[in-house]
Residue frames relative to the residue before (quaternion, step in Angstrom):
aa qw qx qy qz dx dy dz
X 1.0000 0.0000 0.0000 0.0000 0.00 0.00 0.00
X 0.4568 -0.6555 0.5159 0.3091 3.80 -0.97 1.03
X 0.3473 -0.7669 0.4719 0.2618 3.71 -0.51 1.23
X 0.6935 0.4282 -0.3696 0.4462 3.82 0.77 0.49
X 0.4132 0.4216 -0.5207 0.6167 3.38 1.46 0.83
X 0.7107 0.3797 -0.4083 0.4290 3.74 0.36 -0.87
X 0.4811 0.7426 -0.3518 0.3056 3.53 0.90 -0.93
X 0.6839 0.5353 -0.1756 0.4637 3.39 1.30 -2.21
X 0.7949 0.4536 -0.1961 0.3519 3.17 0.59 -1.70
X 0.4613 0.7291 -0.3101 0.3993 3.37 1.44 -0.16
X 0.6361 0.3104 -0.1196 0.6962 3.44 0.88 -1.78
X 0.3516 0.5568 -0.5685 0.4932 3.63 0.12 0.25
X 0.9220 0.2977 -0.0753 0.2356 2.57 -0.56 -1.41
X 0.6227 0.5670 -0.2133 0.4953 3.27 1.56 -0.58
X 0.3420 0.7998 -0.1326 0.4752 2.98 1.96 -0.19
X 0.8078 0.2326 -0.0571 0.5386 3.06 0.20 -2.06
X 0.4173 0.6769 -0.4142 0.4429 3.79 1.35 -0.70
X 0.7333 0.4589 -0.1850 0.4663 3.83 0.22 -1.79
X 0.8489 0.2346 -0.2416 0.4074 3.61 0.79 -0.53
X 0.4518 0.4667 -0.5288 0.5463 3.46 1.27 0.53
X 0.6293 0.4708 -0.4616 0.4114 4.13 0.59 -0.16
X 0.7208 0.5769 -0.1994 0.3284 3.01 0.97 -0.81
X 0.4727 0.5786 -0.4047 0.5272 3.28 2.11 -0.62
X 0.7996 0.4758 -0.2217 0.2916 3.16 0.98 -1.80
X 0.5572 0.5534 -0.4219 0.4531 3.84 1.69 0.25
X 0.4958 0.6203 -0.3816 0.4731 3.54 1.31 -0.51
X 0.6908 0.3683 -0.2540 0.5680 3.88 0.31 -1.49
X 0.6655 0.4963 -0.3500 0.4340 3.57 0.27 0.10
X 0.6541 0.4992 -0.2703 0.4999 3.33 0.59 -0.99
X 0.6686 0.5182 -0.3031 0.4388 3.67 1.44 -1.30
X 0.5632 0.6578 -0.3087 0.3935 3.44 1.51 -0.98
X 0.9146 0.3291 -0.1360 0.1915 2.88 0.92 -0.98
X 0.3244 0.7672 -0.2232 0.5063 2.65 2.54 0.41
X 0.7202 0.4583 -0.2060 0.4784 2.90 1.22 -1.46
X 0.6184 0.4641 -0.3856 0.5035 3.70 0.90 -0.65
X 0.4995 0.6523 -0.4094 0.3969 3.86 0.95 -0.53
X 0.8102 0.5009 -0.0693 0.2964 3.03 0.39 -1.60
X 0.6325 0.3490 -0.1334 0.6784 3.39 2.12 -0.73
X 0.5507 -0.7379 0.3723 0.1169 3.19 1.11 1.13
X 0.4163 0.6056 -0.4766 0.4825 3.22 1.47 1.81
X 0.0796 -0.8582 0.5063 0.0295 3.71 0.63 1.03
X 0.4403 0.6729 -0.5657 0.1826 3.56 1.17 0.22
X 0.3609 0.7161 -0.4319 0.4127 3.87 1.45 -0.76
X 0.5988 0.7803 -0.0973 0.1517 2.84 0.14 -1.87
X 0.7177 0.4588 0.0133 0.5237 3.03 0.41 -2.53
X 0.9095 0.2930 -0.1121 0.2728 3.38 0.73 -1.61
X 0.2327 0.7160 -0.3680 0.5457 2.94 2.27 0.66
X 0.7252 0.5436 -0.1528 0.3940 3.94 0.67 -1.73
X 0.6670 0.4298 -0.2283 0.5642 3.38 1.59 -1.33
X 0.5927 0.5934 -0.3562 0.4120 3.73 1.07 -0.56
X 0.7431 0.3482 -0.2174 0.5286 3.54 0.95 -1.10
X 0.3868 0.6249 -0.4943 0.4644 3.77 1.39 -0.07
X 0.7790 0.5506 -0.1441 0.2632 3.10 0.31 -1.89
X 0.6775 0.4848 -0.1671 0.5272 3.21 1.03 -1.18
X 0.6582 0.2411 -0.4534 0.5506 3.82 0.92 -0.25
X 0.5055 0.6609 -0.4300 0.3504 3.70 0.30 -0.01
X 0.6505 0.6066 -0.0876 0.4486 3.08 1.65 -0.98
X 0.7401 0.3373 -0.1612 0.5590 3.09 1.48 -1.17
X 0.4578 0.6153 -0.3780 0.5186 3.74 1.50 0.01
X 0.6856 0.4727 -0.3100 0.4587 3.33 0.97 -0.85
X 0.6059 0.3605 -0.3599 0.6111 3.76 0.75 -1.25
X 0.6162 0.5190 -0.5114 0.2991 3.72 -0.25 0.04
X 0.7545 0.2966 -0.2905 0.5084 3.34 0.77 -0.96
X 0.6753 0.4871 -0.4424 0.3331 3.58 0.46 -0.35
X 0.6567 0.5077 -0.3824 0.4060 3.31 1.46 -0.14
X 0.3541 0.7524 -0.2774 0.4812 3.70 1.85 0.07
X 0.6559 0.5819 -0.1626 0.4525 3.07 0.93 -1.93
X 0.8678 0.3728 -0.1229 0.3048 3.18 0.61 -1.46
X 0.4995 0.5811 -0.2284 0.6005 3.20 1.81 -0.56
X 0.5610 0.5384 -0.3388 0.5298 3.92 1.20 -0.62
X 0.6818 0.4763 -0.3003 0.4669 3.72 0.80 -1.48
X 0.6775 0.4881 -0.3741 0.4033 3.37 0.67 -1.05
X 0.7290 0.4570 -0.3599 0.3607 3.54 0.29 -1.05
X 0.4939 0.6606 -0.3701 0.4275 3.93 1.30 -0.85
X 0.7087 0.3881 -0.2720 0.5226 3.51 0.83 -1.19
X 0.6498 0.5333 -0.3574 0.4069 3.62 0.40 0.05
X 0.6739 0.2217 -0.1921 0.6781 3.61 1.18 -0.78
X 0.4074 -0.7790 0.4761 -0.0242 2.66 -1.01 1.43
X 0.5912 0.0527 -0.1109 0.7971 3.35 1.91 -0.88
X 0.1687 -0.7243 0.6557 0.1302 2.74 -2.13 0.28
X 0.1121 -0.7169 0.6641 0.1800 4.09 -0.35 0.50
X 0.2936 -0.5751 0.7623 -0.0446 2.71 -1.71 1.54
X 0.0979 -0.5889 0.7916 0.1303 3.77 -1.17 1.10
X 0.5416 -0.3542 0.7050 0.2902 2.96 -2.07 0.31
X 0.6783 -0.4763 0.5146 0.2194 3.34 -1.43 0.54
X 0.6972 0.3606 -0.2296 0.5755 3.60 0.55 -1.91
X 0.6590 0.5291 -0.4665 0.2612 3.86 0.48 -0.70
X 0.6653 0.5282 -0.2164 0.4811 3.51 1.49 -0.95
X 0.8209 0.3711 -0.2195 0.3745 3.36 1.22 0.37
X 0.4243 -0.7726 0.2580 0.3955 3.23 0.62 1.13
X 0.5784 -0.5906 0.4481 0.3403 3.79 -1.19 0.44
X 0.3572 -0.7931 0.4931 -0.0181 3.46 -0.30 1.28
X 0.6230 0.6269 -0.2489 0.3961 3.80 1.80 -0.32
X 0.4007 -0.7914 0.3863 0.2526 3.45 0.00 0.98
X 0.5500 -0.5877 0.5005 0.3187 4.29 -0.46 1.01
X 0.7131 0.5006 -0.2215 0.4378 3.66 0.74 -1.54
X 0.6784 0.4995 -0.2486 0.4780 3.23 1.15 -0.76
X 0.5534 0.6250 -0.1855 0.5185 3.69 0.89 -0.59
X 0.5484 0.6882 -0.1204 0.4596 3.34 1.01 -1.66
X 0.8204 0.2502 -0.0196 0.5138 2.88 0.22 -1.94
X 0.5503 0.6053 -0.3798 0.4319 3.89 0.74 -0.31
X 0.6069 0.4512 -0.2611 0.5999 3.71 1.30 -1.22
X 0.5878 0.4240 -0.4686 0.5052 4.22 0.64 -0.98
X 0.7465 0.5055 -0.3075 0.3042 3.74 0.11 -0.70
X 0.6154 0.5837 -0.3123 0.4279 2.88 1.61 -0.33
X 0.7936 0.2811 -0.2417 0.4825 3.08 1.21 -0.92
X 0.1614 0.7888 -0.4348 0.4033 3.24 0.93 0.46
X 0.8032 0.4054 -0.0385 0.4349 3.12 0.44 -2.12
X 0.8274 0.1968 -0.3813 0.3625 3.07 0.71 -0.04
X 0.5232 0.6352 -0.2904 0.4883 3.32 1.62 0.03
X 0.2673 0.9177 -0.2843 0.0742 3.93 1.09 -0.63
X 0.7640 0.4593 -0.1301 0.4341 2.67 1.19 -1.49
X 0.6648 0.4362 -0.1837 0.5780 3.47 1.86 -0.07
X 0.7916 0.4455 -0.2455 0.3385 3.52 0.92 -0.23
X 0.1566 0.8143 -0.5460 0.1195 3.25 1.06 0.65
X 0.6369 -0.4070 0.5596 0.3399 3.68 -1.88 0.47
X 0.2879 0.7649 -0.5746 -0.0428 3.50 -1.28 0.09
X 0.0006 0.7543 -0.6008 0.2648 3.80 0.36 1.48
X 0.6602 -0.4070 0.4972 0.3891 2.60 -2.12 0.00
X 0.7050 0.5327 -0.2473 0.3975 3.84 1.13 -0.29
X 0.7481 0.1477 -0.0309 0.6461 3.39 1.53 -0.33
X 0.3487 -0.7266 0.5904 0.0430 3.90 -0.01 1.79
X 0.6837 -0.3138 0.5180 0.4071 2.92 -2.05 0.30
X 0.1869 -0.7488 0.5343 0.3448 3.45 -1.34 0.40
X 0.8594 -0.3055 0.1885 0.3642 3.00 -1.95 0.81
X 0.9246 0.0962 0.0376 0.3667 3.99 -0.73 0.86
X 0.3352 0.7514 -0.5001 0.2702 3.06 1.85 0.45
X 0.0955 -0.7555 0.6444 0.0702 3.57 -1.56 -0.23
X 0.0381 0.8295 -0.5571 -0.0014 3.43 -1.07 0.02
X 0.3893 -0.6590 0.4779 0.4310 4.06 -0.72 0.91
X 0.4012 -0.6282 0.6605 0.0903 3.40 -1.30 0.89
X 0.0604 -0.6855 0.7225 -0.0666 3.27 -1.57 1.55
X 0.0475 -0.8564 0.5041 0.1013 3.12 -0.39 1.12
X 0.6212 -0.5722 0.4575 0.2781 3.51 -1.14 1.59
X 0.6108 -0.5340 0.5005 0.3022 3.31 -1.85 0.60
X 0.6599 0.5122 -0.3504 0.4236 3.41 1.48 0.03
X 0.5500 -0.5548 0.3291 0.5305 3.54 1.39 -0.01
X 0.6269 0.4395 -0.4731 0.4360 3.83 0.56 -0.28
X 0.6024 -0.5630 0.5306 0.1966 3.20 -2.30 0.67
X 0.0910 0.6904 -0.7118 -0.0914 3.71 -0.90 0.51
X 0.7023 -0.4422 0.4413 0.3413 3.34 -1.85 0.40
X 0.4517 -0.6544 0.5130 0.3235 3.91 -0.20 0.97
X 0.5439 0.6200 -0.4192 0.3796 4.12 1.17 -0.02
X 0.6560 0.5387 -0.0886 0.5212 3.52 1.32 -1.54
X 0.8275 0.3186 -0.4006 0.2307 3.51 0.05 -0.44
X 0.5061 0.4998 -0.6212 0.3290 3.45 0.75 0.24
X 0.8131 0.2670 -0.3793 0.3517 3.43 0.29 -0.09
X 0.5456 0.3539 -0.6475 0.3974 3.59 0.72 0.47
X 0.5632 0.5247 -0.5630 0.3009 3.49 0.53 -0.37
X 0.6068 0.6565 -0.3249 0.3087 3.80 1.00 -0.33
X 0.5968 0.5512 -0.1331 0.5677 2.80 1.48 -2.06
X 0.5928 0.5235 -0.3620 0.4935 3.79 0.47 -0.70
X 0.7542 0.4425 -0.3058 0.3767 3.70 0.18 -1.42
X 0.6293 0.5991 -0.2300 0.4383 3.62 1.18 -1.14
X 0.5969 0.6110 -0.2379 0.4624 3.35 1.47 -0.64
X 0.6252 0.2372 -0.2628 0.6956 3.60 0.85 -1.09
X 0.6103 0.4246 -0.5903 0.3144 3.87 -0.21 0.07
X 0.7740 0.2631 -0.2389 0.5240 3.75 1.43 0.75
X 0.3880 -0.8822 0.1702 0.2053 2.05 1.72 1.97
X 0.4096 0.5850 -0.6112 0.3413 3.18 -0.01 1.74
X 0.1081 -0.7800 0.6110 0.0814 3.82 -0.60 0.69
X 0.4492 -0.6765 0.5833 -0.0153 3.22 -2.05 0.71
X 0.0124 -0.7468 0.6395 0.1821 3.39 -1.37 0.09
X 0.4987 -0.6821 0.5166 0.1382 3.11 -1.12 1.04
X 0.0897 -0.7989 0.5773 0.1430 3.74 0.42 1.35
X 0.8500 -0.0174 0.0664 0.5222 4.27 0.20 -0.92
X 0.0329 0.7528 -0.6556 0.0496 3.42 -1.08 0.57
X 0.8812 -0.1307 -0.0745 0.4482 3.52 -0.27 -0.35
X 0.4143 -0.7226 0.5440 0.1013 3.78 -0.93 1.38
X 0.0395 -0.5471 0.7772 0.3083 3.51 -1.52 -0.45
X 0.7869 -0.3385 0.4315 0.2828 3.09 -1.72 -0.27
X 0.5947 0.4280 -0.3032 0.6093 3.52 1.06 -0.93
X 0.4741 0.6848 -0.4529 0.3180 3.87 0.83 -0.76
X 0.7589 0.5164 0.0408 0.3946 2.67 0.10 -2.49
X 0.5752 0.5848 -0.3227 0.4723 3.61 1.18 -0.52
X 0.8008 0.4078 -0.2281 0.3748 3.13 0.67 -1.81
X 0.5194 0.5744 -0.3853 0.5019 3.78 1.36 -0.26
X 0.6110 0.5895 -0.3448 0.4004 3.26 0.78 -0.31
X 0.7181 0.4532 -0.1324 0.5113 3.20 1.16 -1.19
X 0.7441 0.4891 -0.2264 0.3948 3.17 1.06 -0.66
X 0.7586 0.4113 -0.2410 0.4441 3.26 1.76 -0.25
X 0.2058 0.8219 -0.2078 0.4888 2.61 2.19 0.41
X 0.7942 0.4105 -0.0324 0.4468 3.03 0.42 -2.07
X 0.5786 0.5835 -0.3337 0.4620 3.51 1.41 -0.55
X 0.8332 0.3545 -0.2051 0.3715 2.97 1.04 -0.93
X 0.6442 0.3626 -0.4797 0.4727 3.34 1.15 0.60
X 0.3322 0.6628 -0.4980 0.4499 3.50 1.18 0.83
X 0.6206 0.3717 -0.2501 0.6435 3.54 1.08 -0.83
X 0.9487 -0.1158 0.1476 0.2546 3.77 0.02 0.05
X 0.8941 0.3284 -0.0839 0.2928 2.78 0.11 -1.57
X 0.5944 -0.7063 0.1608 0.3493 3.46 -1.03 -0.29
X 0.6422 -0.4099 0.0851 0.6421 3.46 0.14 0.26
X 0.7280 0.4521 -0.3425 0.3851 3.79 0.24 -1.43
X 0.6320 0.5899 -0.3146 0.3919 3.72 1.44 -1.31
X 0.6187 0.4043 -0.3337 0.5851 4.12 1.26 -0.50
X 0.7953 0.3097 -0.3762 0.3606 3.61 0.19 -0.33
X 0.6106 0.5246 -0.3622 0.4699 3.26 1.07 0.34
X 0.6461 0.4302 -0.2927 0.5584 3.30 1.64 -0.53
X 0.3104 0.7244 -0.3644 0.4961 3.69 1.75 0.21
X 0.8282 0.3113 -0.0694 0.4609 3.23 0.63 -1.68
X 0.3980 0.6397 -0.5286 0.3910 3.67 0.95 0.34
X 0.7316 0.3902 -0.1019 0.5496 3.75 1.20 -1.58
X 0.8117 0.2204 -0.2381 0.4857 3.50 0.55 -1.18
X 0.3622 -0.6210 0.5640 0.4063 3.93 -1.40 0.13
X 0.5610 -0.5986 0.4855 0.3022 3.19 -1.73 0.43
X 0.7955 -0.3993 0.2686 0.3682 3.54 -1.34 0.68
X 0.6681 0.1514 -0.1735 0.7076 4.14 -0.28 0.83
X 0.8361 0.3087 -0.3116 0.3295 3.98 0.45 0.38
X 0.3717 0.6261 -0.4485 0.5184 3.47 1.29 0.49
X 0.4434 -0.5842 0.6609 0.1590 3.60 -1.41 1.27
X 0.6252 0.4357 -0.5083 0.4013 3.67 0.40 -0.30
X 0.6554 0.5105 -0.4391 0.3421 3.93 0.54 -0.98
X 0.6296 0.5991 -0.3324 0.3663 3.66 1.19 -0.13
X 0.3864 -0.7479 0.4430 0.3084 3.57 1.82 0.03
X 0.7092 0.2925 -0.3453 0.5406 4.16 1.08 0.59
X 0.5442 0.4943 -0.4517 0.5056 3.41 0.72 1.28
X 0.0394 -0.7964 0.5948 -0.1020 3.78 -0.79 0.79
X 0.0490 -0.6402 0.7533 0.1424 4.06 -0.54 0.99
X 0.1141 0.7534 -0.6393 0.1034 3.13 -0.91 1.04
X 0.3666 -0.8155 0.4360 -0.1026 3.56 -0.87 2.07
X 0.6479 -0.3060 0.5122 0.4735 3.84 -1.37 0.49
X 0.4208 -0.5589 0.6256 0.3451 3.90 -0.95 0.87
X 0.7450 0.2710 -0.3801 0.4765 3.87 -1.20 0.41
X 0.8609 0.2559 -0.2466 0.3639 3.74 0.36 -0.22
X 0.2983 -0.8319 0.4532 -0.1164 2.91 -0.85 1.68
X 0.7233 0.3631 -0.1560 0.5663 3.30 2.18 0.48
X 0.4343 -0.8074 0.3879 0.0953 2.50 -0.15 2.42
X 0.3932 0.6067 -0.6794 0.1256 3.54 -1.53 0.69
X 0.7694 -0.5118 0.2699 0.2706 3.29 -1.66 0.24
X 0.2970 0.6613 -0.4520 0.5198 3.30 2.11 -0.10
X 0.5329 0.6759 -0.4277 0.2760 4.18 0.43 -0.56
X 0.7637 0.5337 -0.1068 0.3472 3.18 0.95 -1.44
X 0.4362 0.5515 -0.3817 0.5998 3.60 2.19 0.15
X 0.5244 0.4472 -0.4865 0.5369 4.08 0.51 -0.68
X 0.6132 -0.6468 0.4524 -0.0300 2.73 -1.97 1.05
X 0.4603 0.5522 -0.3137 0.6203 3.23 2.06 -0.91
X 0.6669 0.4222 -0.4126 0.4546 3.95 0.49 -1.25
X 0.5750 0.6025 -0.4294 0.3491 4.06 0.52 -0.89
X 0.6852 0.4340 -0.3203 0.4894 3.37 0.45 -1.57
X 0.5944 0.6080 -0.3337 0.4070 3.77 0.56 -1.10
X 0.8712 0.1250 -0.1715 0.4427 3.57 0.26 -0.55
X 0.4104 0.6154 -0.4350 0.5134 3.13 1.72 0.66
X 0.7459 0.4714 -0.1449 0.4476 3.67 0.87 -1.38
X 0.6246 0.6654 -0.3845 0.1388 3.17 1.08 -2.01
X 0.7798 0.3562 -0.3857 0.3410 3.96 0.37 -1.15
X 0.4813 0.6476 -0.5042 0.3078 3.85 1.02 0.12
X 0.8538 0.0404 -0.2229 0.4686 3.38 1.16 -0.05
X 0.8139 -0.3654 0.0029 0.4517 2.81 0.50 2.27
X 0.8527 0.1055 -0.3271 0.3934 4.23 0.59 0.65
X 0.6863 -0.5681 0.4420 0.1045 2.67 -1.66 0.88
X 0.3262 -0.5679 0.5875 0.4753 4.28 -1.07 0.59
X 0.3357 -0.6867 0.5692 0.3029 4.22 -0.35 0.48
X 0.9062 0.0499 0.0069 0.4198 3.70 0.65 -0.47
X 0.2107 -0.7947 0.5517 -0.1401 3.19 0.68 1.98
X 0.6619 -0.4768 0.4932 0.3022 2.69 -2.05 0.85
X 0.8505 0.1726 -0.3188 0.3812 3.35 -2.01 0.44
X 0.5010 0.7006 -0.3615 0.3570 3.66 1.30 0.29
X 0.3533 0.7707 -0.5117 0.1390 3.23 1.28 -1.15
X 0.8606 0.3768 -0.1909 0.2844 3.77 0.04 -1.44
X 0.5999 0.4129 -0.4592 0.5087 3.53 1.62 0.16
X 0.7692 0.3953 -0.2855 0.4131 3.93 0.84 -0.63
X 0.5406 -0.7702 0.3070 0.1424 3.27 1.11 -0.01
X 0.5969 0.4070 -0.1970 0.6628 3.02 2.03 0.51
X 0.6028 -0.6287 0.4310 0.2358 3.24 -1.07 0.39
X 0.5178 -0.6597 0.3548 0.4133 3.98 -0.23 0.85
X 0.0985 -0.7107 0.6741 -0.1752 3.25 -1.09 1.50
X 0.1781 -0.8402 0.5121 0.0025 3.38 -0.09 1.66
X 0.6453 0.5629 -0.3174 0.4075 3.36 1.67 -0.69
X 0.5418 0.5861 -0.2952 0.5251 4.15 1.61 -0.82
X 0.2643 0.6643 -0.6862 0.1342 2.94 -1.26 1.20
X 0.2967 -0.7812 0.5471 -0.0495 3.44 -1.40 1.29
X 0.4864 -0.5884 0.6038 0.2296 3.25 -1.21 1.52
X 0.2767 0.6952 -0.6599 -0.0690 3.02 -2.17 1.12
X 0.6975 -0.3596 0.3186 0.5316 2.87 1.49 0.75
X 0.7007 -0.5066 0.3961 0.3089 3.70 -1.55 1.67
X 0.7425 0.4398 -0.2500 0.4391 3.57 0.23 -1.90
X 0.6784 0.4247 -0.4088 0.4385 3.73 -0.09 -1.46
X 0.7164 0.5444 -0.2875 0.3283 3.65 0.08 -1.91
X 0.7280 0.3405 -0.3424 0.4867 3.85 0.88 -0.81
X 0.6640 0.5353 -0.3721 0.3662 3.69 1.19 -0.68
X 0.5446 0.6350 -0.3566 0.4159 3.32 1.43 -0.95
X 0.6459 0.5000 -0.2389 0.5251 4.10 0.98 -1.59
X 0.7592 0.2530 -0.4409 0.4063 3.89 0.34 -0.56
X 0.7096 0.5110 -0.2754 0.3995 3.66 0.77 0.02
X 0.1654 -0.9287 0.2284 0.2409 2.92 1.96 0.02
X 0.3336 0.7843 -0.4245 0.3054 3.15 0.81 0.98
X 0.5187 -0.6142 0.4682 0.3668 3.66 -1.22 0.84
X 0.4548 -0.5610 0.4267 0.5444 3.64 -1.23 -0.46
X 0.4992 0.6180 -0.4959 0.3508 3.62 0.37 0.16
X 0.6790 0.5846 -0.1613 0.4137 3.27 1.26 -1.04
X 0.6312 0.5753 -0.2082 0.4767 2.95 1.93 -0.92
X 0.6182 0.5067 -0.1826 0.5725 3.25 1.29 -1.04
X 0.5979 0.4810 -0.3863 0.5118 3.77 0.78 -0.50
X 0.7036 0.3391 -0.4199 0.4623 4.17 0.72 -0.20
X 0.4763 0.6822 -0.3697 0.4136 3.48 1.09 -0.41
X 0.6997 0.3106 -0.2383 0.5976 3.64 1.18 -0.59
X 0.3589 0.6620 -0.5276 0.3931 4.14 0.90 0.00
């Protein structure tokens, strides 16, 4: 058959189809005016349930044709990966912010022992503490010594022993080192302001020395009573800064630190803040300045 005779007779026909519905929507519409109008609403009703019925109809072939197009596609994928939502979206929480939420924690429960003390932040104004004095004649804070007395005992129970070069200062203390290392140095030379400034590179000024707080202790190889960085090869000093924050202190001024604590590395100085802070401070390796620097984040 020539596909532009079938072509014609087609629309033709689709034609005459569209306008016999259309006669038969016209007489209908009139039907249904007229039955309106004589207050016979039965037309009406069964017009409303017809056009109900028929979308109901096509809601229905819709989903069953979903269904089936769903079943079909299941058998085809054999696997499927499900992400989690949160996994497909990157973490939006800030490390520094965390950080500092966990420093605040321990903080809070440690406070009353962890103050700052630098050359940038002094003892504060009117502080005090009950004084235990060691079998060696120095003062510690009556907070610290059950556990240095602990940390200490655990030490010689690996048979290594210690001497306790400085532990608690006064002010008049902490002065007179000042002066006195002063004076040395302008014995060697220099001029007065040039030694007391080269004083203060090693020693802290008055209201800024961890020792005047009674939770700081330079404690040395037993026989040696001269502090230097040669300290930190003895084995008593190893265990010490290997052991020291299980029972609550910290080395206060580790190597490669020099430029956040402000002091030169002192393997022999180590400072009570307490079990929690002292182990949280060592796994996060972090100075106390550093600690106190997320506390303000």
């Amino acid at each position: 058959m020539d596909f532009k005779r079938w072509w014609y007779r087609t629309c033709k026909n689709v034609r005459k189809t569209f306008k016999k519905v259309k006669r038969w929507f016209k007489r209908y519409i009139r039907l249904l005016v007229r039955h309106t109008k004589a207050k016979d609403y039965s037309v009406l009703i069964y017009t409303v349930g017809a056009v109900i019925g028929i979308v109901l109809a096509f809601i229905l072939v819709g989903k069953l044709f979903s269904a089936v197009t769903h079943i079909g596609k299941s058998k085809n994928q054999t696997t499927e990966i499900s992400t989690p939502l949160d996994a497909m979206q990157p973490s939006t929480e800030d490390p520094k912010m965390i950080m500092a939420n966990e420093c605040r924690a321990v903080y809070d429960k440690n406070k009353d022992i962890m103050m700052l003390v630098n050359r940038t932040h002094s003892i504060p104004s009117g502080y005090s503490f009950e004084h235990h004095t060691l079998n060696c004649g120095l003062d510690v804070d009556e907070r610290c010594y059950n556990d240095l007395k602990d940390m200490l005992s655990a030490l010689n129970s690996e048979e290594m022993y210690y001497s306790i070069i400085s532990a608690y200062r006064s002010s008049e203390t902490q002065q007179s080192i000042i002066d006195s290392k002063t004076a040395s140095y302008i014995g060697q030379g220099m001029s007065e302001a040039d030694a007391y400034n080269k004083t203060l590179e090693s020693v802290a000024p008055v209201g800024c020395s961890e020792h005047e707080s009674g939770l700081s202790l330079d404690i040395a190889p037993e026989g040696v009573y001269s502090l230097d960085e040669s300290v930190e090869n003895d084995p008593s000093n190893i265990w010490l800064r290997e052991h020291c924050y299980e029972y609550g202190f910290i080395l206060r001024y580790p190597k490669d630190k020099e430029a956040i604590t402000g002091f030169a590395y002192e393997p022999w100085h180590f400072r009570y803040v307490g079990k929690d802070a002292a182990k949280f401070i060592h796994d996060n390796n972090l100075t106390l300045e550093e600690f106190f620097d997320y506390l303000e984040y």
